[in-house]
N, C-alpha and C positions, 0 to 999 in steps of 0.2 A: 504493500500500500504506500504511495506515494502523495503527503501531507502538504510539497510544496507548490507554491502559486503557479498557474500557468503563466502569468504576466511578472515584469518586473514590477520592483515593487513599486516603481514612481508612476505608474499604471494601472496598479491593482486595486480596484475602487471598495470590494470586499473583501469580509475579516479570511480568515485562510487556518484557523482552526489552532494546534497544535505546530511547536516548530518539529519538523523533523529531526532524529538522531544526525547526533556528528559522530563521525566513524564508525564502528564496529556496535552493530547491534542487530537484535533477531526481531524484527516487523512482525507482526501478525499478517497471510494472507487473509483479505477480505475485498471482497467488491465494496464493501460502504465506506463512503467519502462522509469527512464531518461536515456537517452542515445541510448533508442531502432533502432529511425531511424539515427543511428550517422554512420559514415562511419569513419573504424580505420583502420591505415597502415601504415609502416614507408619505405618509399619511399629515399635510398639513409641513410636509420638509420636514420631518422628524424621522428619520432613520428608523427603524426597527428590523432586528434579524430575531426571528423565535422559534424554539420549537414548537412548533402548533401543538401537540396534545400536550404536553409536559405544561409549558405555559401557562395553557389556558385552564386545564382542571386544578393547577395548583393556584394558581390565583381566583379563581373561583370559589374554589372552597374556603381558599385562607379568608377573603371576603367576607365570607359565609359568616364564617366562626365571627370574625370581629363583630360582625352586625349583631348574630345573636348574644356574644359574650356580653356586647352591652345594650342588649335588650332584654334580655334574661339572666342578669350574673346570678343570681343564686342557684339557679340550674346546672348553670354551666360553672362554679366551683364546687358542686355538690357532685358536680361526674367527674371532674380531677381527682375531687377526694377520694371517690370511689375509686376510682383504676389505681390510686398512690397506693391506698390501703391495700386493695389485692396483692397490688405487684409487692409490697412490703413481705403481707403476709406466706405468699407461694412463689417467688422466683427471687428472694434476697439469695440462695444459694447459689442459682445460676447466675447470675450479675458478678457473685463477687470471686466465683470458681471461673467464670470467661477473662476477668481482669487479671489474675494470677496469671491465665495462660500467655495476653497478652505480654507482660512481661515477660515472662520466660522466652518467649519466641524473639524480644528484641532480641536480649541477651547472648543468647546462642548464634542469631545472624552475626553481632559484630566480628565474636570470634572465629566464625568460620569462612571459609574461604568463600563462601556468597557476600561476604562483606565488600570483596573487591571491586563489585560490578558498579560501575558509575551511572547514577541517572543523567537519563538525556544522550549515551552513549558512550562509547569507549573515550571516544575524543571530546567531550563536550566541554567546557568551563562553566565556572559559577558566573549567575547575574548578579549576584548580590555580593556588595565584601561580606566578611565576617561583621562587622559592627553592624552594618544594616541588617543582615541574615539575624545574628540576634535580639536586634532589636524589634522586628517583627513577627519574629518568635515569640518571646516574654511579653509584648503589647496583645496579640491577639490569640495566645492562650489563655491566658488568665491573668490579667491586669484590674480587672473591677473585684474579682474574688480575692487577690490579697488586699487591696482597699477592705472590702467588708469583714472579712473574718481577720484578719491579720491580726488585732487585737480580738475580736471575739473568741473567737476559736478556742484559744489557748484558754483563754480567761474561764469559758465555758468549762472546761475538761473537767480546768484545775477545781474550778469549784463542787462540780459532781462527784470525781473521786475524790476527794478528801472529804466527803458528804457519806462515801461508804455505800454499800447496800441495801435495798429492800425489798420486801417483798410483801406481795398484795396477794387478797383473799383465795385466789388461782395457786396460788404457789407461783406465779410467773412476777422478775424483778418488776419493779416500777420504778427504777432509778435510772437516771440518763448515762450514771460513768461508764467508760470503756472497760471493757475485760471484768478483772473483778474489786475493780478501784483501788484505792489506796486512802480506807479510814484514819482520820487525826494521824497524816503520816504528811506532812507538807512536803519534804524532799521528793519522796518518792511518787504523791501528788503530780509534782513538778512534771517529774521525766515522764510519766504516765502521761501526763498534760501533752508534752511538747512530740512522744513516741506516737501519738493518734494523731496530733495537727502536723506533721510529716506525711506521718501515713497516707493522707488525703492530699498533700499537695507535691509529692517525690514523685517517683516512678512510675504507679498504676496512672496518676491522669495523665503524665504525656507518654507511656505506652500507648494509650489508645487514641490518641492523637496521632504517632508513629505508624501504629500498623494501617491506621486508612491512611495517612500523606504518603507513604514507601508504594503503598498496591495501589495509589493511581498516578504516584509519578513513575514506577514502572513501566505499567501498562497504557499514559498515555508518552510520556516521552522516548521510550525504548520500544514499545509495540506500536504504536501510531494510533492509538484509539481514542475517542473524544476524551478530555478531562471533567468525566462525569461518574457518579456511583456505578453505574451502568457497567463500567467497562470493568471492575472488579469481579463480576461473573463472569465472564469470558470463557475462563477454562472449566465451567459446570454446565453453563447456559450454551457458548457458540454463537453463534451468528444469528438466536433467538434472542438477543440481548436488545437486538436493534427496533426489535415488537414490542408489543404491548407487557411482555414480562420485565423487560428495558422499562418503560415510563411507566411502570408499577415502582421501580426501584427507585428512580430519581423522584417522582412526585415524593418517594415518603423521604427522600433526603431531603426534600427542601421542605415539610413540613417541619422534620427534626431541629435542623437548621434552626429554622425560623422560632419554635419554642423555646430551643436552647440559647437561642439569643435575645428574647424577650426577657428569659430570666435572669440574665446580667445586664440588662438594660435595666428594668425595672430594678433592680438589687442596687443599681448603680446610682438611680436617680432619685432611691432612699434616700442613698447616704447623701447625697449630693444636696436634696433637701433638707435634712437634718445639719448638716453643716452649715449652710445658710441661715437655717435656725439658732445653729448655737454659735453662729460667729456674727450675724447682722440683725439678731430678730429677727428674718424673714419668716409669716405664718406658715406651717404648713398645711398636710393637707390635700386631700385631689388634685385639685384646684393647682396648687405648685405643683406634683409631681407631672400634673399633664403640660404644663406650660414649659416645665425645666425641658420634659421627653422631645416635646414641637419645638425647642431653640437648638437643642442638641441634634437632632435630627436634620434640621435645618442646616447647621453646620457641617454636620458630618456628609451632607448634600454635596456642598463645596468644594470638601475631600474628593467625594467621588469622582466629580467632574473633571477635578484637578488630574485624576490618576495614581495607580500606585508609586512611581516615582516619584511624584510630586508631592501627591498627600499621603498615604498612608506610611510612606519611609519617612518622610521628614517630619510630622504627627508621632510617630515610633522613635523616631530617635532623640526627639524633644521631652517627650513623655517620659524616654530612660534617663535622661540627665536628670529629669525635676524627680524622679523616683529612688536614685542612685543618692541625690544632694540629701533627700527626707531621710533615706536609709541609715548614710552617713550621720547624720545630724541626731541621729535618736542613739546609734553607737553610741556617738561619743561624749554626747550629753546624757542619756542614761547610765545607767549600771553597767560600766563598758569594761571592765574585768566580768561581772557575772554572763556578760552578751557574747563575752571573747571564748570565756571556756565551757558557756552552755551550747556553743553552736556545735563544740567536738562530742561532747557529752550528749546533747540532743542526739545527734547521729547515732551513738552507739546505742542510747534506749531504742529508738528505732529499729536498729536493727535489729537489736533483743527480741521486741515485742513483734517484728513484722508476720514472722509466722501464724501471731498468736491472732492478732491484727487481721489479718488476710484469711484465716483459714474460715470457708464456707459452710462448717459442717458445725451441729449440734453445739449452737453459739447460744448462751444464756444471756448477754449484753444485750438483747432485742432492738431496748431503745436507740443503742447506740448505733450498734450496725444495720439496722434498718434505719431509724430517723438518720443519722448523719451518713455511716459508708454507704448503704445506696443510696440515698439524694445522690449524693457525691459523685458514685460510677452512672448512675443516669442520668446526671448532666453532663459529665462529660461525655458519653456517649451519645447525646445530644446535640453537645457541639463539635462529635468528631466529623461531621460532613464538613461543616462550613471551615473550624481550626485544618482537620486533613486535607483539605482540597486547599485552602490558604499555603499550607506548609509545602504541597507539593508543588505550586504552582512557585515562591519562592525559591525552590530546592532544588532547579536544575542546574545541573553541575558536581555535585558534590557525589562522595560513594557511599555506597550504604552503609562501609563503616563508617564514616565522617557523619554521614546524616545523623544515623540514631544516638550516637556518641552524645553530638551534640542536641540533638531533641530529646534525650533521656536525662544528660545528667547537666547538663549547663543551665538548665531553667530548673529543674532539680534544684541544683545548689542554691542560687540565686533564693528559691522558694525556702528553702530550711534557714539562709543568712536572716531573711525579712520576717519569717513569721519568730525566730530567737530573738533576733531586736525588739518587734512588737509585743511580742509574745511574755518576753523577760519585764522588758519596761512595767508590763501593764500589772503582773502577781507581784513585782518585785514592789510597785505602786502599795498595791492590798498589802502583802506581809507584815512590810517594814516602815512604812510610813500611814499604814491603816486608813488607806483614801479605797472609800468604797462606792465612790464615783462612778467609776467606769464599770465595775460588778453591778450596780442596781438601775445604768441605762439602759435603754433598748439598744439591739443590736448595731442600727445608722449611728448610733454616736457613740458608741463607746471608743471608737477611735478619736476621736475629738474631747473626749474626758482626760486620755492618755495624755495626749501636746498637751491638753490646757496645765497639766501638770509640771511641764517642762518650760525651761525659758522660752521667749518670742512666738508667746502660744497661736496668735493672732498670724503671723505669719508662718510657722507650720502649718494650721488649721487651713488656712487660706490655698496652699499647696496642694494640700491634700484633698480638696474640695475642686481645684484647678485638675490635678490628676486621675480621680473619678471622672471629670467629665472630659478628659481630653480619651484616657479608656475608651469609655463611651461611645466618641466618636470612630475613636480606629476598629473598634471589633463590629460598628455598623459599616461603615465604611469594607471593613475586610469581607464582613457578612455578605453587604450587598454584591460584590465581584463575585464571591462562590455564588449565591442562587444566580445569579442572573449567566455565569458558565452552562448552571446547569440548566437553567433553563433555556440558553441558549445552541443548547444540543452540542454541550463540550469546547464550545468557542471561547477562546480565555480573551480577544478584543473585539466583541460584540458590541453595540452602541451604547452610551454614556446614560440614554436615557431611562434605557431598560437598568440599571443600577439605580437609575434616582427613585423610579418607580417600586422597587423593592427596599429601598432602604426608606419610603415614606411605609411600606406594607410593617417593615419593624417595628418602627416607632408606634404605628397603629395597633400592634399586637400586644405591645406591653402596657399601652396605656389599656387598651381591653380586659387586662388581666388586672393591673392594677388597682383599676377601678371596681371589678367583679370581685375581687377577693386577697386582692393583698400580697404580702409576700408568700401566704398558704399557696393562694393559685398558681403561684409565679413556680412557684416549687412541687407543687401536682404536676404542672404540665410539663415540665422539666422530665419528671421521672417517667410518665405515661410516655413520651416520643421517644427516650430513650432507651425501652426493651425491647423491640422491634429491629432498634439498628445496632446490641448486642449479637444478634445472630450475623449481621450482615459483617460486624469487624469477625465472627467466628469464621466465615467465608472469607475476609480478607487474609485471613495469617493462612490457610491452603494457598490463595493466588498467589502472595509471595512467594512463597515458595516455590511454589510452581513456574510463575514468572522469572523465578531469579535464575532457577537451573539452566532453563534454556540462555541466558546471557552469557555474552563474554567479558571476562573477570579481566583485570586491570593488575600489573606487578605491586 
């Protein structure tokens, strides 16, 4: 299959799909060309290239849902509820025995000699330096999630296990701590505290980030197939991928997508409200949350139009200075002897407890590993369409060892650095100085309890309120490019406009949810999109593999 233009390109007046391999790599034969069933026409001089079914039933429906979410929000949180609940109650083993596998399969590719094969080809280079590369990494995996929990998190643990056990009329615990806590034991509290808020932001969530970015920059830049969910079935499905089994697959990505990014929007545009709250009196409120969602959204419009060059790297790489500066700033103005040797310490509880942590089977923590580790693994398996397709589409060039390396453990560390400084600051707060501030706000501010307790609280605060919403922007912004890929039948420069009209589809999602029900709905719907596309990364670690055989490996 041959991806490149038939025209030069100062001639080429449409998009042209995927670039083809440089050097040495194994093509899939197929007769389908990307873009074949696309529907092109500029309506009013507005460019549109789409796939007509994918398109159209997924924005129809997403439509759908908005109109009813807020025409009927108690309906429609009371069916979140429900599917959270089930999925809680009968597949928290499958979720968190697929996320182990997850890992394990990066693990093994870096050291084995499948590690060698470069995406994009034998011969290919990276688009991105390293500093951009990372910096779009860390921004649009999870940038709004260490904002909100970063203080929470920890603070939450620490408080439960050291609260001990209990137990309700069932004989079943009723306590939130992890494992089997750690009664009037504050140390061990501590590690317990920091070995669960690891847990949730190391390895398992950008494994599965990993294994969907690796199985479609594979199979779209080393096999020539569109960069869509789609082409991940290939070696199960075949040339049935291109039917209506195909835009089964993609429609439910960009639903996933689309939840999984409402619920860091909305999370985001808590905090974002509550900061303004506690930094300017501004009321909050619906009212702010929907206004902050329509300026943010607006903005992140901008982005879009600008381009990932233009906007989402340089939004990325601005966001990590103002991120990197706050990081710093809490080091070395907090308890920076306790931040220095709980980051080594944290790690090795982690590793302690990972097993204990992870393991799927006859778990008495209920509350824990159901309310927190799955939320957790179905949202990120929520947002591994849109983070996995973001990541691949940055990632060509690089080898699979280099890729995972780096998407496993550099935002890894970065996440164990931020949540010990937050983390430390905020119980070291409670212990020793008995500010029980940030323990008895809501979640949107207890990170802003934390600064106010530190010098130049007004300008940290302000920061960190600046950082939530520059977040914000880049993960709708990165959002918008993945759905509108996919909806554009694997076309990674489809028009400017189909991005703006799905990144207004976000903002409309989260304010639906927000308004129907809170941060409850925001996190229903999170987990309900998310088990669906557990099976779809369990199909993606076969295609690796399968995809990576047939490559040719790099010295």
């Amino acid at each position: 299959m041959d991806n490149k233009p038939d025209n030069p390109p100062d001639t080429q007046s449409e998009s042209v799909g995927v670039p083809a391999p440089e050097g040495a790599a194994n093509l899939i034969d197929t007769d389908y060309k990307i873009g074949q069933d696309n529907y092109q026409a500029s309506p009013m001089g507005v460019n549109i290239d789409i796939h007509g079914a994918v398109f159209v039933f997924s924005s129809l429906i997403v439509l759908a849902f908005v109109i009813l979410a807020l025409a009927l929000p108690d309906q429609a949180t009371d069916w979140f509820g429900a599917a959270k609940d089930w999925i809680n109650s009968n597949m928290t083993w499958f979720i968190l025995l697929s996320a182990n596998i997850f890992v394990v399969l990066c693990l093994v590719l870096i050291v084995t000699p499948l590690g060698k094969v470069r995406i994009g080809g034998a011969s290919a280079t990276p688009d991105f330096s390293y500093l951009g590369w990372f910096s779009m990494l860390f921004a649009a995996g999870m940038g709004i999630g260490l904002m909100f929990y970063g203080v929470a998190e920890p603070l939450t643990h620490y408080g439960t296990s050291l609260g001990g056990t209990s137990m309700g009329e069932n004989g079943m615990r009723t306590d939130w701590a992890p494992l089997g806590a750690a009664a009037d034991n504050p140390a061990a509290a501590y590690s317990l505290s920091m070995a669960a808020t690891i847990f949730h932001w190391g390895l398992h969530p950008w494994a599965i980030y990993a294994i969907v970015a690796l199985s479609l920059a594979i199979f779209s830049y080393n096999k020539g197939l569109p960069l869509t969910v789609r082409s991940m079935f290939y070696p199960i499905l075949g040339e049935r991928i291109w039917g209506w089994p195909g835009h089964v697959i993609d429609i439910l990505a960009v639903f996933a997508t689309l939840f999984g990014l409402a619920t860091s929007l909305g999370i985001g545009a808590q905090q974002a409200s509550a900061g303004l709250t506690h930094l300017f009196g501004i009321p909050g409120g619906n009212t702010t949350l929907v206004l902050l969602i329509a300026a943010i959204t607006a903005v992140a419009i901008v982005s879009i139009v600008a381009g990932v060059d233009k906007g989402v790297k340089r939004l990325s790489e601005a966001n990590m200075v103002l991120a990197f500066l706050l990081l710093m700033f809490v080091i070395f103005v907090g308890p920076t002897l306790l931040i220095a040797t709980g980051f080594f310490k944290n790690l090795g509880s982690y590793f302690t407890e990972l097993p204990f942590l992870s393991n799927p089977f006859a778990r008495d923590d209920a509350n824990f590993s159901q309310g927190w580790t799955t939320f957790y693994w179905a949202w990120w398996i929520s947002w591994s369409p849109f983070v996995g397709m973001f990541i691949a589409r940055i990632s060509r060039g690089r080898s699979v060892r280099e890729f995972l390396t780096a998407v496993l453990l550099v935002p890894s560390t970065i996440s164990v650095l931020w949540m010990t400084a937050f983390g430390t600051t905020a119980i070291n707060q409670l212990q020793e100085e008995g500010f029980e501030g940030a323990k008895n706000a809501d979640l949107p501010v207890q990170l802003f309890e934390v600064l106010g307790q530190l010098p130049l609280a007004e300008i940290t605060s302000f920061i960190g309120i600046v950082l939530v919403i520059v977040f914000f922007v880049t993960s709708s912004d990165s959002g918008s490019l993945v759905i509108d890929t996919i909806t554009a039948g694997g076309k990674i420069d489809a028009p400017k406009p189909q991005r703006v009209f799905w990144g207004v589809i976000e903002g409309a999602i989260a304010i639906a949810l927000l308004v129907g029900g809170g941060l409850a709905a925001l996190q229903s719907a999170a987990v309900a999109a998310g088990l669906p596309f557990t099976v779809v990364l369990l199909v993606g670690c076969y295609a690796i593999v399968k995809g990576l055989m047939s490559e040719p490996r790099g010295k």
